[in-house]
MIMINU-58136 format. One record per atom (N, C-alpha, C, CB): residue in one letter; x, y, z. Coordinates in steps of 0.2 Angstrom, whole numbers, padded with zeros to 4 digits, always signed. Glycine has a CB too. Layout:
AXYZ
...
! end
This chain:
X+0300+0204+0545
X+0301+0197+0544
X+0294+0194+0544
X+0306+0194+0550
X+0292+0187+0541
X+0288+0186+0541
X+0288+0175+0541
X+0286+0190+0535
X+0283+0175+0547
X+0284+0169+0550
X+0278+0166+0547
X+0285+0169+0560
X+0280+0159+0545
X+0274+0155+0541
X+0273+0152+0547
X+0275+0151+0535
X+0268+0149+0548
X+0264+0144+0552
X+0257+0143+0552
X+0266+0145+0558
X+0258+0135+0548
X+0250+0133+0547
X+0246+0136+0540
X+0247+0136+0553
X+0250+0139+0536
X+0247+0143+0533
X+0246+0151+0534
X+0243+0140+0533
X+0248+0150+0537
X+0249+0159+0540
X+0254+0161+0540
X+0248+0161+0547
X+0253+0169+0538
X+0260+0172+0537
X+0258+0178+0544
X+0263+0176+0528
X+0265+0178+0547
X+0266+0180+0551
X+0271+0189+0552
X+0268+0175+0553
X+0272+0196+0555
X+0277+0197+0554
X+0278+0200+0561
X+0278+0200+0548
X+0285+0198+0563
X+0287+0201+0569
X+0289+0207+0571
X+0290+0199+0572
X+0285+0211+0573
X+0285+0219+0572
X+0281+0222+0577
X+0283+0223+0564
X+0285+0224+0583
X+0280+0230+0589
X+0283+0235+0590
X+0280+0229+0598
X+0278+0238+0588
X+0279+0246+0589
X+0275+0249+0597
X+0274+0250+0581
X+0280+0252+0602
X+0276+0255+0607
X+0278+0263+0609
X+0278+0251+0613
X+0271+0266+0611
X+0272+0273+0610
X+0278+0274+0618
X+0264+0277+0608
X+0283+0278+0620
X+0286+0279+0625
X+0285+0283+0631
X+0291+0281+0623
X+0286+0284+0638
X+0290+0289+0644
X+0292+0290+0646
X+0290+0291+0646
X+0295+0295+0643
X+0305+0296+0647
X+0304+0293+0655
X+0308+0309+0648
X+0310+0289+0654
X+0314+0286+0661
X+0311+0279+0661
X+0312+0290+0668
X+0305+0279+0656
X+0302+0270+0659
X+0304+0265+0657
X+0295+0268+0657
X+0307+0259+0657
X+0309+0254+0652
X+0304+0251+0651
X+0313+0251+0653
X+0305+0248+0644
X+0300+0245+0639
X+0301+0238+0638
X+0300+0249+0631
X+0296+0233+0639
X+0300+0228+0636
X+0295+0226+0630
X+0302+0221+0641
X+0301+0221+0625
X+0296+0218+0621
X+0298+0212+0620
X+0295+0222+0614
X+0291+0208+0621
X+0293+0202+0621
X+0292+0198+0614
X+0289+0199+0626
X+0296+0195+0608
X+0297+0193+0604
X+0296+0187+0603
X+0301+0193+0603
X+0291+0185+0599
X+0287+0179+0597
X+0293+0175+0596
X+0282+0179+0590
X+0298+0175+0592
X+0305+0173+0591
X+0311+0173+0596
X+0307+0176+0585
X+0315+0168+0595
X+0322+0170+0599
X+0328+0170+0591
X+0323+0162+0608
X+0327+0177+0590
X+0332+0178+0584
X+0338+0180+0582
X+0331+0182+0581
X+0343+0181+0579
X+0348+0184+0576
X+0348+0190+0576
X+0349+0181+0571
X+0344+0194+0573
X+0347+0199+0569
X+0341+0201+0570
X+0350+0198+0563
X+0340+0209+0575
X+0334+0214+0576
X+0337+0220+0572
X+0333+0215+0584
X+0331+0224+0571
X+0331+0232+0568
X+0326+0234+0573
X+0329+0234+0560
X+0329+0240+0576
X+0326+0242+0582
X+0324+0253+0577
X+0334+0241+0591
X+0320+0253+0579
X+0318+0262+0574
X+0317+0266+0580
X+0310+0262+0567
X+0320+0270+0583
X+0320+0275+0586
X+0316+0281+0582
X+0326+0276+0588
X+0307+0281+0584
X+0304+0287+0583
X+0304+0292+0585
X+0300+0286+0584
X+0309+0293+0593
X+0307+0300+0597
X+0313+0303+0596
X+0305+0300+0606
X+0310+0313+0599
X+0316+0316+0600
X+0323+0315+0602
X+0315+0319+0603
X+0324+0309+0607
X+0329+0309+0611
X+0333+0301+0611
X+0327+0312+0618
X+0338+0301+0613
X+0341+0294+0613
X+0338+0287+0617
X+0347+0295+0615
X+0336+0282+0614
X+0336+0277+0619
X+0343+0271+0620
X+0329+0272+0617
X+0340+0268+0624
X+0349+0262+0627
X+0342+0254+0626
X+0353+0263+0641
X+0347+0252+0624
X+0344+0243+0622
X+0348+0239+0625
X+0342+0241+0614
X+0344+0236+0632
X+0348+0230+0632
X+0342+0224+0634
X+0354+0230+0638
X+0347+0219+0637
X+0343+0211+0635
X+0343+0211+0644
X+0348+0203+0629
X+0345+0213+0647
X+0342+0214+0655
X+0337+0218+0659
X+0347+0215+0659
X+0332+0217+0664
X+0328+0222+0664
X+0336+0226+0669
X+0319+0219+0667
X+0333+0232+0669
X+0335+0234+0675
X+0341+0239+0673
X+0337+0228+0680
X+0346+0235+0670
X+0353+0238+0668
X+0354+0247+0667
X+0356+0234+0660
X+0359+0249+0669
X+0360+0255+0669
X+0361+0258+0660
X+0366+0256+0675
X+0360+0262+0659
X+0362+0264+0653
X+0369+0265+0652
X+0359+0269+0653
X+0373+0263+0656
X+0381+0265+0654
X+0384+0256+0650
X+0387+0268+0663
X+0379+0250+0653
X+0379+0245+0651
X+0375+0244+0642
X+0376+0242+0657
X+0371+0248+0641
X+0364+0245+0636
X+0367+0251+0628
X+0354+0248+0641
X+0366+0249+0626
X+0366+0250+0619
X+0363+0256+0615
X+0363+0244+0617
X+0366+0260+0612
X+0363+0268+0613
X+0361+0269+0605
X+0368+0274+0616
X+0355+0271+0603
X+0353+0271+0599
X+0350+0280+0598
X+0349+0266+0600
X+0353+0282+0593
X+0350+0291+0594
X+0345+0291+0590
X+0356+0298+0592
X+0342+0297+0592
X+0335+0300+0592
X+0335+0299+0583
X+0335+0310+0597
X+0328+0299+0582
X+0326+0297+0575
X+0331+0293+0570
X+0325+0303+0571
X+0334+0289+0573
X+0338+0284+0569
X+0334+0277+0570
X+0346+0283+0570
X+0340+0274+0568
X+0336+0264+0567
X+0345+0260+0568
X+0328+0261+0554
X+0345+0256+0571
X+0349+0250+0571
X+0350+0245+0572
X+0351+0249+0570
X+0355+0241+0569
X+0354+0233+0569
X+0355+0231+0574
X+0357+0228+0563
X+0354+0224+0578
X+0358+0220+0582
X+0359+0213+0579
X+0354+0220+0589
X+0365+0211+0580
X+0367+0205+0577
X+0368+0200+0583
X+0373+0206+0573
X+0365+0193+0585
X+0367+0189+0589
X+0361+0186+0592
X+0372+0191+0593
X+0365+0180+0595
X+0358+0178+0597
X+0358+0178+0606
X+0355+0169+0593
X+0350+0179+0606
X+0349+0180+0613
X+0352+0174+0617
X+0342+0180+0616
X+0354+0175+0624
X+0358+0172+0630
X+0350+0168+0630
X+0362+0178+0637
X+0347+0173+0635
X+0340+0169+0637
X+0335+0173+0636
X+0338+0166+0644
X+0330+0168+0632
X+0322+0172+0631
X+0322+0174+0623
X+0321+0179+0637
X+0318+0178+0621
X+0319+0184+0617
X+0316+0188+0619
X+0317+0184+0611
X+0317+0193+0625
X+0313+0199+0627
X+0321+0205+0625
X+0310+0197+0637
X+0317+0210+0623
X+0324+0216+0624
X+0319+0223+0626
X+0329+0217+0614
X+0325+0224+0631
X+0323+0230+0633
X+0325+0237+0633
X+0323+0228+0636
X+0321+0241+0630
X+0321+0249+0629
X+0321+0253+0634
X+0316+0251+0625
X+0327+0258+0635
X+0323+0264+0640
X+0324+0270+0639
X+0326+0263+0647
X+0319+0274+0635
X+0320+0281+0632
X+0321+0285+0635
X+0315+0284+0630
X+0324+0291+0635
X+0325+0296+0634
X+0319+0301+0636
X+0327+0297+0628
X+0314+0301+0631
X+0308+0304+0630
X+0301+0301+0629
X+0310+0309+0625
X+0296+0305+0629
X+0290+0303+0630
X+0290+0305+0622
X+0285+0308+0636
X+0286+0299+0618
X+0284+0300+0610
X+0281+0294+0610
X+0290+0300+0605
X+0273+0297+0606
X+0266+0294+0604
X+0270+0289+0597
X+0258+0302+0600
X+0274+0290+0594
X+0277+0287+0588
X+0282+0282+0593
X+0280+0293+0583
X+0286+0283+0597
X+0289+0278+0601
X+0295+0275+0596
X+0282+0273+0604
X+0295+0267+0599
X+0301+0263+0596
X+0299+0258+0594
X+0307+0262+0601
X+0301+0254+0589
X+0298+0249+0585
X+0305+0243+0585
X+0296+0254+0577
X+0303+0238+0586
X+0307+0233+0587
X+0305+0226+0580
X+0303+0230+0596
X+0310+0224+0576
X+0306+0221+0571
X+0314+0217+0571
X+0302+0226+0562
X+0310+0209+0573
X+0314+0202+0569
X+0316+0202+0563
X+0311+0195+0570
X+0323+0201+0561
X+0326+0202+0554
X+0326+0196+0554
X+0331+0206+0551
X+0329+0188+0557
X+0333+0183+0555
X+0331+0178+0560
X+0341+0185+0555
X+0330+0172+0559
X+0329+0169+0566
X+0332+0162+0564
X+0320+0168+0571
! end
């Protein structure tokens, strides 16, 4: 996605490299609709919008795939990842819709 302002174009896209067991956040310039999340590593991560939450609550995303989330955040735009595994390529978070 790409955020104008001021003349500037913008695009909301973090990529962080992972370590199994750590949760990741990413904090979102935006508070959006519609995220594409890209799972780079070997193994499954869980995506939720609470720090902390157990993985039987968070959203499962398997190992080298990518997908959408549709809805808009409760509060904030922060979302949170928690891998599986340790990968230099990691997970990539990108605002589709705001």
């Amino acid at each position: 996605m790409f955020i104008f302002r001021k003349d500037r174009c913008y695009m909301d896209v973090q990529r962080k490299p992972t370590i199994a067991d750590t949760e990741l956040e990413f904090s979102l310039s935006l508070q959006g609709l519609c995220y594409l999340v890209k799972n780079f590593t070997e193994d499954d991560i869980y995506i939720g919008f609470v720090a902390g939450e157990d993985k039987t609550t968070r959203a499962l995303v398997p190992a080298e795939t990518a997908q959408v989330f549709e809805g808009q955040m409760i509060t904030g735009s922060i979302m949170y990842v928690l891998p599986a595994a340790t990968s230099e390529k990691g997970v990539e978070v990108q605002c589709l819709r705001w």
